[in-house]
C-alpha positions as CSV (number, residue, x, y, z in Angstrom):
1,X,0.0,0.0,0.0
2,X,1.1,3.4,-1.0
3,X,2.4,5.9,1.7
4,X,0.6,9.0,2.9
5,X,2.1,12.0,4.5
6,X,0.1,13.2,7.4
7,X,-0.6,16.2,8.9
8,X,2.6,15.7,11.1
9,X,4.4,17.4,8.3
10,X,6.3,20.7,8.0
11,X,6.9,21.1,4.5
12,X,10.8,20.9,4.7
13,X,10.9,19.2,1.4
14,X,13.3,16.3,3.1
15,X,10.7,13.3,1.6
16,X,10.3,15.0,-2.0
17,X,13.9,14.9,-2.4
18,X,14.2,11.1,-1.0
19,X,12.2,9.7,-3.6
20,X,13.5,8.2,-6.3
21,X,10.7,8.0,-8.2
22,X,9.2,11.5,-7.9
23,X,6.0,10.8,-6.6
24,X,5.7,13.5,-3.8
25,X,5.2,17.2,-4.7
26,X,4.2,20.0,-2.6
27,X,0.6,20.4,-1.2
28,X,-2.1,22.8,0.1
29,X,0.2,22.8,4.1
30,X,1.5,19.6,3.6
31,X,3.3,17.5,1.0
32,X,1.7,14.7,-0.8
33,X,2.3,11.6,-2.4
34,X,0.9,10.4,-5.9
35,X,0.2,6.7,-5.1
36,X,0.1,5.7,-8.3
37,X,3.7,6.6,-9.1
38,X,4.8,5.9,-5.8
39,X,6.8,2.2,-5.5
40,X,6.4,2.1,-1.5
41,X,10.4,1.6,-0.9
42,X,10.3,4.0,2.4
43,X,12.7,6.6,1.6
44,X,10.3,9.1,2.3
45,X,9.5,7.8,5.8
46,X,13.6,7.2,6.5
47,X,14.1,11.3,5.3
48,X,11.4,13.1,6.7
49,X,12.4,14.5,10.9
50,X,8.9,14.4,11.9
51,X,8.3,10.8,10.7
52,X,5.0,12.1,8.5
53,X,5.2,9.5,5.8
54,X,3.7,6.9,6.8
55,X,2.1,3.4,5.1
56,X,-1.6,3.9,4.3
């Protein structure tokens, strides 16, 4: 299952650059993540300091 970013997060951009597939772009407060292009690896979740990625 894809990963979701949740309101934990504080747009520092740490997850966007982590993926390796480019499936996060900025939101309306918060990043999100196209699940469609994303490939579920985690680097998101292992990047972000608030730990706001997170499995759906």
């Amino acid at each position: 299952m894809a990963y979701m970013i949740s309101d934990e997060c504080i747009q520092c951009g740490a997850c966007a650059d982590a993926c390796p597939v480019e499936a996060i772009a900025e939101g309306d407060g918060k990043y999100v993540i196209n699940a469609d292009t994303c490939i579920e690896c985690g680097a998101c979740a292992e990047a972000c300091p608030v730990s706001a990625p997170q499995q759906a």
